[in-house]
N, C-alpha and C positions, 0 to 999 in steps of 0.2 A: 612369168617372172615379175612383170609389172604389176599383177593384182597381187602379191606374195608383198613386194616392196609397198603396195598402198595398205595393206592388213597390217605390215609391222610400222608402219609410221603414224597410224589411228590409233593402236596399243601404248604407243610411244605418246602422244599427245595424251592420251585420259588416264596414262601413268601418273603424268604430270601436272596434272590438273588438279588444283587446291579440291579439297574436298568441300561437300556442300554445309552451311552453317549449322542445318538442323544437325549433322551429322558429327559437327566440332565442338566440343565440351565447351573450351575456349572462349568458343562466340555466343553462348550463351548467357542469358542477364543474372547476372548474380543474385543470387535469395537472400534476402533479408531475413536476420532470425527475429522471432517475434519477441518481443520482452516479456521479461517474467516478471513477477510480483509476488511477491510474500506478504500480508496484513494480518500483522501481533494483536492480538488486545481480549477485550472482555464484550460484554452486551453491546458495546457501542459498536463495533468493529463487526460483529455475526448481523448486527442491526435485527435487535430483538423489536418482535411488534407491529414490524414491515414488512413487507413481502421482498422475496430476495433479491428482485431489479433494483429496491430504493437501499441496500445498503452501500454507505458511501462509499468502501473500495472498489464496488460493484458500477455506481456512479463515476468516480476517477477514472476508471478502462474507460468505459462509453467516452468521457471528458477527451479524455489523450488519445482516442481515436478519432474524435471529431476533427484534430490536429494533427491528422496524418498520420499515425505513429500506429503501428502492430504492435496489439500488445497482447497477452493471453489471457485467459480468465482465471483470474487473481486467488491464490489457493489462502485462505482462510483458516487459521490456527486464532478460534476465538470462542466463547462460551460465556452464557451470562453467569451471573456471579464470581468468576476465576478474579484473583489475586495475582499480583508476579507472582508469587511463587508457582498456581497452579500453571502460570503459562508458560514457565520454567519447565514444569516437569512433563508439562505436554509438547514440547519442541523437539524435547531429549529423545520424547516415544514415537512419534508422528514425522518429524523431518530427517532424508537421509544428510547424513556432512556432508556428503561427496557434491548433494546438489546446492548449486547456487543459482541466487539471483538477480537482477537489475535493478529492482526496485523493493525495498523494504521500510512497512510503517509500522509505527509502533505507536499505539491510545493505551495503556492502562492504568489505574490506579484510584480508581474508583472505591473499588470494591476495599481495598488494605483501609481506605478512609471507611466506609461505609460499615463493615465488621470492624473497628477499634483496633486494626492493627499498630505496629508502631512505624509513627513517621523513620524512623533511622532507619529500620528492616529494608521498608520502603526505597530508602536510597540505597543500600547494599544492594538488595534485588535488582533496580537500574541497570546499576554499573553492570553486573554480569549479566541481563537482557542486552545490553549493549552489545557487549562483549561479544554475546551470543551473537547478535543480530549482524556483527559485521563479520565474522565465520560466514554466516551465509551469503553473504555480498560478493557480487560479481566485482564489486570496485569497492569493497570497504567501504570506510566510513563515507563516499560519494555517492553512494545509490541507498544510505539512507533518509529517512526527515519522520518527524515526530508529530504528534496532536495532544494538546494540551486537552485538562480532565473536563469534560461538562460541567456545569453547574444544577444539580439536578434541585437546588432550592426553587430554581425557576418552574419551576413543574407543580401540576397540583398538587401529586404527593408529597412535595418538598416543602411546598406553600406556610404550613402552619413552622415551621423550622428555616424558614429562608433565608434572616441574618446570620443565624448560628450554621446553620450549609456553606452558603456564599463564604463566610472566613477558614473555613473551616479547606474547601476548595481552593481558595488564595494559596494557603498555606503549603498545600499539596503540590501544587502547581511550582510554588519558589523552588522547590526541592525539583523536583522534574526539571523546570527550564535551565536549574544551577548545572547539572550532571549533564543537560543536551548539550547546556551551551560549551563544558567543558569537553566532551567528548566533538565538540565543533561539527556538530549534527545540526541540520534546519528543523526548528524550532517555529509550529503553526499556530499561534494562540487562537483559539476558534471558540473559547469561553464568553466572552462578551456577545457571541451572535446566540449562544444557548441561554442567556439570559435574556434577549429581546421575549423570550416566549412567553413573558407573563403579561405581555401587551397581546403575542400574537399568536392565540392557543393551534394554532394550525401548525403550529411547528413542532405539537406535541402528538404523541403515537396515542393508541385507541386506550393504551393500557393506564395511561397519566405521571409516567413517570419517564417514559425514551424517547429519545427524538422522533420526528415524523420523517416520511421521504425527504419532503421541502426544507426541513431545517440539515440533515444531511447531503442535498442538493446544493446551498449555501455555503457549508463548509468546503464543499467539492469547488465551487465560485470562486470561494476566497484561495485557497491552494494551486490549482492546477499550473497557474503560470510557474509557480517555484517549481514544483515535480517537475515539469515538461522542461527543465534548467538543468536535473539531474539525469535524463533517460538522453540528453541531446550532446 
């Protein structure tokens, strides 16, 4: 009777007995989701002429991980020569609605200047890249920010056209920072670091007209502390 009364009173204690950690969901450390990233644009953004570690979204991860932060590898909706519009109609065929993101950049407008498009188009196109761009936003218009357009007169190929580029660039640019600043998007101007390169040809790519790793390295320099403002 007494060993019957220690059997049910041992059953009775490790009935009761918390279960072990590994074994309680509970106690387990919560998972951080990694961050996502979306980066718009045209050659500057696929980082034509580089190899794919030096393109600067590609740089930004590595940056904002250096700083603690998970983030994923950056999916890339960009192509050289595109226009807003081609990168309109590559978002529409290429991205699902349903997914969003943490982080979204947005470089184009190069190319509208470059083929004689019309500056107005140009700001039409914007606004519904905007538009567009905060649909796929985890947090809307807060997990976007912008890059203002290169100045490709600083480049050899630009060289013999440099004044008439460089205004020509300005001009693009007023129209771009107008609709950021409206839409109260952060706004990178990173123009002035792609003109140093007619002093410091290393910042240009093998081909003579795109940037180099090191001058997309720089722009990554100048930025990160803002993005890391948006993903925190």
């Amino acid at each position: 009777m007494k060993a019957i009364l220690l059997l049910l009173s041992i059953l009775f204690i490790s009935a009761c007995a918390s279960p072990s950690t590994s074994n309680n969901p509970r106690s387990t450390k919560k998972e951080t989701k990694a961050i996502s990233y979306l980066a718009l644009g045209d050659s500057y953004t696929i980082g034509e002429s580089v190899p794919n570690n030096q393109r600067w979204p590609i740089l930004l991860s590595k940056a904002l991980r250096s700083e603690g932060l998970e983030i994923q590898t950056p999916i890339i909706i960009a192509k050289t020569g595109w226009r807003t519009d081609h990168l309109l109609k590559s978002m529409q065929s290429e991205l699902n609605p349903a997914t969003k993101y943490d982080l979204v950049s947005i470089l184009i407008g190069v190319n509208n200047q470059f083929q004689g498009k019309s500056i107005e188009t140009y700001e039409q196109d914007l606004r519904t890249l905007f538009d567009q761009a905060i649909a796929y936003s985890n947090k809307g218009k807060e997990g976007i920010f912008v890059l203002s357009i290169p100045d490709y007169g600083a480049t050899p190929y630009g060289a013999p056209r440099a004044e008439s580029i460089g205004q020509a660039i300005d001009a693009w640019n007023a129209v771009c920072k107008k609709v950021t600043l409206e839409y109260q998007l952060p706004w990178h101007d990173i123009t002035p670091i792609s003109r140093t390169a007619t002093e410091n040809k290393s910042l240009i790519a093998g081909d003579g007209l795109h940037p180099s790793g090191k001058m997309y390295q720089l722009w990554v320099d100048q930025i990160t502390a803002k993005v890391l403002e948006l993903v925190h």
